[in-house]
C-alpha positions as CSV (number, residue, x, y, z in Angstrom):
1,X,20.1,20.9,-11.7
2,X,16.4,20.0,-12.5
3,X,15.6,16.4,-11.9
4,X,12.1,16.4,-13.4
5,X,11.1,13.0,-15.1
6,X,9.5,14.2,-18.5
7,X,5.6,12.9,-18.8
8,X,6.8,10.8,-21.6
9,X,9.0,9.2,-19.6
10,X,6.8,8.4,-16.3
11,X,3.8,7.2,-19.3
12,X,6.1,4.7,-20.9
13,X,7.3,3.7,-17.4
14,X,3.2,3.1,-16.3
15,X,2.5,1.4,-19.4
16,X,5.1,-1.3,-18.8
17,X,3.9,-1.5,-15.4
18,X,0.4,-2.2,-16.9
19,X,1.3,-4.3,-19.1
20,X,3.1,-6.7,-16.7
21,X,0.8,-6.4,-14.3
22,X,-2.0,-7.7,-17.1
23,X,0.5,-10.8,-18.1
24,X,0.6,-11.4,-14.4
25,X,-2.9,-11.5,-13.9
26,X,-3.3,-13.8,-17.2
27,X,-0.7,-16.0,-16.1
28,X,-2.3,-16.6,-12.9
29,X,-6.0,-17.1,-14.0
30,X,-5.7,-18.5,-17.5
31,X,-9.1,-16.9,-18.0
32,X,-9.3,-16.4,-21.9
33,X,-9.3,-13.6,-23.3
34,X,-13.0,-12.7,-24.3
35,X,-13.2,-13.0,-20.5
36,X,-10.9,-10.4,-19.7
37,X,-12.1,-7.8,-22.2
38,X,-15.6,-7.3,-20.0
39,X,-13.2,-6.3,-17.0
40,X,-11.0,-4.3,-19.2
41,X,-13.7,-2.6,-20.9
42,X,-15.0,-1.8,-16.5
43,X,-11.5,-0.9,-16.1
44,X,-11.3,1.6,-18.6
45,X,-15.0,3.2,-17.6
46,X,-13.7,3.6,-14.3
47,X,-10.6,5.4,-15.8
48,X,-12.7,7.9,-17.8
49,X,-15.1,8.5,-14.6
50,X,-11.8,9.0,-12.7
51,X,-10.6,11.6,-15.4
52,X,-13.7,13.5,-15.7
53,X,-13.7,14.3,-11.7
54,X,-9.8,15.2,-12.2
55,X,-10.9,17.1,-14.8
56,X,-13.8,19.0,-13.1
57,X,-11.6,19.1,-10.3
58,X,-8.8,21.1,-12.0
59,X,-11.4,23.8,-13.7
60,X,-12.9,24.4,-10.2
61,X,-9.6,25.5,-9.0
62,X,-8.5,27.0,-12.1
63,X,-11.6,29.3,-11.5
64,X,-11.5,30.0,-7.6
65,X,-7.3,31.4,-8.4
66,X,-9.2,33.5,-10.7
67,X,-11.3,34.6,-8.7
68,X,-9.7,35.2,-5.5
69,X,-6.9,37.0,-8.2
70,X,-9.8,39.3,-8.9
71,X,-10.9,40.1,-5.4
């Protein structure tokens, strides 16, 4: 029997974690919220830079199986 969580599954799962976690942090800081957009807008650079070397990553490796295929 195949016990894989489907992506959908594990994404909804992360974005309740997220969003907890951000009520969590707003509960505890009462920082207002034009406050927290500067750190969310960080937060999601740092997520794109993160997914462009996962990215890069995953086409080097992509290409070396290729090529080690070939030889």
């Amino acid at each position: 029997m195949d016990n894989k969580i489907p992506l959908s599954v594990i994404m909804e799962n992360a974005r309740g974690k997220l969003i907890q976690a951000y009520n969590q942090v707003l509960d505890e800081t009462k920082l207002p919220a034009y406050l927290m957009e500067g750190m969310l807008l960080e937060l999601l650079s740092e997520t794109r830079n993160r997914k462009n070397l996962e990215l890069i990553s995953d086409i080097n490796a992509m290409q070396n199986k290729e090529n080690a295929e070939e030889a």
